[in-house]
C-alpha positions in Angstrom: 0.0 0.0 0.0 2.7 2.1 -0.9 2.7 5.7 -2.6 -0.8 6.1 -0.9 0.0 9.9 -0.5 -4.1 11.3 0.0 -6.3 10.2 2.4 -9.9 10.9 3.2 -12.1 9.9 6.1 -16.0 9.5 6.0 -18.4 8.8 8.4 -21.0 5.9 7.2 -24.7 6.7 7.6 -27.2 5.1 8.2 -29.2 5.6 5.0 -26.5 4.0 3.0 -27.3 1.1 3.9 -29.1 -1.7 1.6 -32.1 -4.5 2.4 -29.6 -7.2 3.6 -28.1 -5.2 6.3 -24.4 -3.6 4.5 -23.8 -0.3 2.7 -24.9 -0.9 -0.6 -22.5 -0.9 -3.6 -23.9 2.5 -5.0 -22.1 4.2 -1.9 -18.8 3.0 -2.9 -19.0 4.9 -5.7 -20.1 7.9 -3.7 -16.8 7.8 -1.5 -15.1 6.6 -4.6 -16.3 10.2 -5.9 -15.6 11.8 -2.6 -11.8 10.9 -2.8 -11.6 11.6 -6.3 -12.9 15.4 -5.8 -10.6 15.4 -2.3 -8.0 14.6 -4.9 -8.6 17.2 -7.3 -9.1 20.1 -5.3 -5.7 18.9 -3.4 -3.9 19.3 -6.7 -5.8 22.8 -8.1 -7.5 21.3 -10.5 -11.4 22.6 -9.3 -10.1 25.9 -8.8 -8.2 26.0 -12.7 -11.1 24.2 -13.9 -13.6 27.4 -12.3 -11.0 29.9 -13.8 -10.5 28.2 -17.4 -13.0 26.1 -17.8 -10.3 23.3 -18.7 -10.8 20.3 -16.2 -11.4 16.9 -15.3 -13.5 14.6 -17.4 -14.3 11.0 -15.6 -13.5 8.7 -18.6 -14.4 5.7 -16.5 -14.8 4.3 -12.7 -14.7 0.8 -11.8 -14.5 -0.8 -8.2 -13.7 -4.7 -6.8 -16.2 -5.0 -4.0 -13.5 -7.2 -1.0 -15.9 -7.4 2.1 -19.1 -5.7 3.3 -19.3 -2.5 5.2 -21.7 -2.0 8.3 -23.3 1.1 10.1 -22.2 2.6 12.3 -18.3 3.2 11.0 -16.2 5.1 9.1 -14.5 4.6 5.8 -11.0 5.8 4.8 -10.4 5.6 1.1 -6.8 6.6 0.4 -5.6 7.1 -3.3 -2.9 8.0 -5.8 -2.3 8.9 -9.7 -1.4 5.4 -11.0 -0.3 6.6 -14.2 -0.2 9.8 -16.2 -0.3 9.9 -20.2 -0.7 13.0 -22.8 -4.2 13.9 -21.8 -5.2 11.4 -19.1 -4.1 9.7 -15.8 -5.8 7.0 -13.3 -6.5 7.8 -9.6 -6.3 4.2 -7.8 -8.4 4.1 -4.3 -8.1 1.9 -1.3 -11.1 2.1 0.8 -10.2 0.8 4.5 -13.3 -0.2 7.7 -12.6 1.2 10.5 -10.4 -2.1 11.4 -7.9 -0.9 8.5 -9.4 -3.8 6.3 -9.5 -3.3 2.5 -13.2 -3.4 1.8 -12.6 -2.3 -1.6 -10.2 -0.9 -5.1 -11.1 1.2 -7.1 -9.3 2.9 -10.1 -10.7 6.3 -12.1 -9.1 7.3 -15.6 -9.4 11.1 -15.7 -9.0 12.9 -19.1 -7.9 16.4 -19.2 -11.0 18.1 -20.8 -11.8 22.0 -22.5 -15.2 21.9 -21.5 -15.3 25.2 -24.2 -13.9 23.4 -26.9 -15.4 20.1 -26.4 -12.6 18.3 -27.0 -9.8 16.8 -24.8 -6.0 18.5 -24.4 -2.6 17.7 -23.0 -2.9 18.0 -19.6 -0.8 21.6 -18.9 2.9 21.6 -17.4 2.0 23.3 -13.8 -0.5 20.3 -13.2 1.7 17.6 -14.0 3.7 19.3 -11.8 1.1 19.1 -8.9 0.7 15.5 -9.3 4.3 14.2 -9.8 5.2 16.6 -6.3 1.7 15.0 -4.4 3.1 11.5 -5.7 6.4 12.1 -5.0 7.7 10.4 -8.2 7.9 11.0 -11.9 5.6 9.4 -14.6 
């Protein structure tokens, strides 16, 4: 669980959870989202996104349920840029119980997106930056 640089923690509630008892699987996604945002405000990319309209696109999101969560709890989902290309990267999640038990991974692919233009572009110099100083390595 190295390179696990970001970290969020979220309370479970109660209306999260499902007929049989466990948080149903549409919440992962929810804290999936929650760390992904986390992430991107952490890096600058919500505020340059409000300033340029140039921003994040969510290409895809995918997660590997590992064991059931319960109310009442709290969830840590901790996360890193798995890889960076021209125009995308991946934020990889770890979502921990409040036993430090992996209940879950998860892995976004972001594109760098001109929400003007409609298209996707290289994602800019000062970002890459961002993420190779938050991840403390080079892509």
């Amino acid at each position: 669980m190295e390179g696990y640089n970001t970290e969020l923690v979220l309370r479970i509630d109660w209306s999260e959870m499902d007929l049989f008892g466990h948080v149903n699987n549409v919440s992962f996604f929810k804290y999936v989202q929650a760390s992904r945002v986390n992430y991107w405000e952490k890096i600058g990319l919500t505020q340059h996104h409000n300033n340029s309209n140039k921003g994040p696109m969510l290409a895809s999101t995918s997660c590997k349920f590992k064991q059931p969560l319960f109310y009442p709890g709290q969830i840590t989902i901790k996360c890193k840029v798995g890889f960076m290309k021209t125009t995308s990267f991946s934020i990889e999640h770890l979502l921990f119980n409040d036993k430090g038990v992996v209940v879950a991974e998860a892995e976004d692919i972001v594109v760098y997106y001109d929400f003007t233009k409609h298209e996707k572009e290289p994602i800019p110099l000062f970002l890459r930056d961002k993420i190779k100083s938050v991840e403390q390595k080079e892509f």
